[in-house]
Structure formats: C-alpha cells, structure tokens
N, C-alpha and C positions, 0 to 999 in steps of 0.2 A: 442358801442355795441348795435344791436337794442335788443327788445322785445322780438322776432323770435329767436334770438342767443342765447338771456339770457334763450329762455324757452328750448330749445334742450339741451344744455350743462346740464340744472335740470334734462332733462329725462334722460342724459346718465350716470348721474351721480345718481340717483334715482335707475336706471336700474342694474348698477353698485354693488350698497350698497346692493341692493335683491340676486344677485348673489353671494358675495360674504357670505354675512349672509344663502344663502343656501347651499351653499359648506361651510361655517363651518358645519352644521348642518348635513351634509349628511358623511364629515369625522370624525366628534365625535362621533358619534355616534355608534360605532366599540368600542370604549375607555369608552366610559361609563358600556357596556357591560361587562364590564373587569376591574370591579371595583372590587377589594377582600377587604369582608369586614371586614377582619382580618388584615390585614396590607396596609398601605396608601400605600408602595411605593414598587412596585413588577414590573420587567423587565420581556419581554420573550426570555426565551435563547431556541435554537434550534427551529426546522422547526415544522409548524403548520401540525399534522394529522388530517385525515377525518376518519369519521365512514359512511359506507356506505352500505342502504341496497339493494340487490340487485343489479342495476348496478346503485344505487341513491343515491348522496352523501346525509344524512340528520344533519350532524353534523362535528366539529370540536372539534378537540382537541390539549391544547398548554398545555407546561410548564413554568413556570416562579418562577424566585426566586425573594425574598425581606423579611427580617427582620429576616435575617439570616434563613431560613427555603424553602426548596421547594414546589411546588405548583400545582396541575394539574387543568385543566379549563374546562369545557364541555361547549359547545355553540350549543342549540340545533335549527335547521333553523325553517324559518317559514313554509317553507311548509311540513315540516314532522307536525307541531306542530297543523297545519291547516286540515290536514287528520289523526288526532289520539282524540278520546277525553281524552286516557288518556295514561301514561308514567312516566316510573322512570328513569332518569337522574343519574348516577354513573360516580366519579372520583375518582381517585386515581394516589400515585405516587410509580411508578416500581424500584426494587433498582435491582444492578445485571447488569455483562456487556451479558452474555451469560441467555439463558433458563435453570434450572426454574427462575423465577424473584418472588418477595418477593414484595405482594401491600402494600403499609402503606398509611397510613390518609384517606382510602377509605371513603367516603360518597357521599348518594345517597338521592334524594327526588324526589318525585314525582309533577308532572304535571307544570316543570319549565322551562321555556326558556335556563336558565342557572346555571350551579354548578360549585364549587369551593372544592377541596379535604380541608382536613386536613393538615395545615404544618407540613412539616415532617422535622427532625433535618436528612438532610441527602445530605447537601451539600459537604460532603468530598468525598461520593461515587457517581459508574456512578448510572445514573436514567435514565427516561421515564418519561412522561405521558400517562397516559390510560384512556377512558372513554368507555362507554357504554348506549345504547340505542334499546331497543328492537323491535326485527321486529314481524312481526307477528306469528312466532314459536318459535322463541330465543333471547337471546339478543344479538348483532351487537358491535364489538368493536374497536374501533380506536388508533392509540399510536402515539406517537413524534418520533423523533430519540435519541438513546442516548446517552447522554451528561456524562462524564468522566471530 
C-alpha cells in the first residue's frame, strides 16, 4: 500500500469520525434539553404541541411520564428567545377528558429556555400538557393531545 493510499484512507477515515461526532452532537442535543431534573428516567407519551404566536410557532410542548408521576415540558425556540429580552415560561399538567380541565403542578419562571411542571400523581386519569408563552398583549398557549 503506498504512502498516497495510506494518507487518503486517514482523510476518510478522519473526515468520517468529524461526521459522525457531529451528528452525535447535533441529535443530542434535543435530549439534553429534556433533562427533568426531578426524575432521571421520564418517556414522552403522546404528540408534541406547539405554542404559536401569531402565525409563528415559538414553542413546544410535550408530556412525559416517569417516577410514577406525570410531567409537562416547555421548550421555548431561540428565535422567540432572541426577539424578547424578557418572558415567563409556564407548564402544567391538564387532567379531564372534556373542558373545563383542572391544571396541576403548574410552574412558571422567567427568562428560560426551558420548563418542566410539577409531577403530578395523576397517571391513572386522562391528561394533557399545556404550556404558555406570552405574546405581546397576552399569553399564547399550546397543549399535547390527550392521553387516557
């Protein structure tokens, strides 16, 4: 094998390892996001909502269960985050198959990327997730679908 061969094969295989260590990087990075810092090990069950203001999605919202307790998520985007200097991020989890819905473990903080409700001991009934994010007259609210 000359010289020539042995140094192509290093580039592709060099080129290779970049790749692949940025595609870890670029799909972890969802999942770090989605670290609740109340329990290590939490699923998401049912489809992710969006909070959107105007015709602009600036947010999402999931639910997930783990440690026996339900959970709602707010992931607020960067580009809301990036035209606002300031915001309060609210989650909560909906109980109730029909309206009115009952919020429990609601919490809310301000000027954060991302929030995590309260678990809420309310895995035997249906739920939701609901989050909220205020536009510039009111606040903007998004929810999951839900789960019985």
């Amino acid at each position: 094998m000359s010289i020539g061969t042995i140094a192509r094969r290093a580039a592709v295989i060099a080129a290779a390892g970049a790749l692949s260590i940025g595609a870890s990087l670029a799909f972890s990075a969802p999942a770090s996001a989605e670290t609740n810092p109340s329990c290590s090990s939490v699923s998401q069950i049912g489809s992710t909502g969006y909070i959107t203001v105007g015709s602009t999605q600036v947010g999402s919202v999931k639910q997930f269960k783990g440690c026996n307790k339900n959970w709602s998520y707010v992931y607020v985007w960067e580009s809301y985050r990036a035209n606002h200097s300031s915001w309060e991020v609210c989650a909560a989890v909906a109980t109730g198959s029909s309206s009115p819905f009952t919020l429990e473990g609601l919490k809310c903080t301000d000027n954060k990327a991302d929030n995590w409700s309260s678990g809420t001991n309310t895995l035997s009934v249906c739920t939701h997730a609901v989050g909220s994010i205020p536009s510039d007259s009111r606040q903007e609210f998004g929810r999951t679908n839900i789960r019985c």
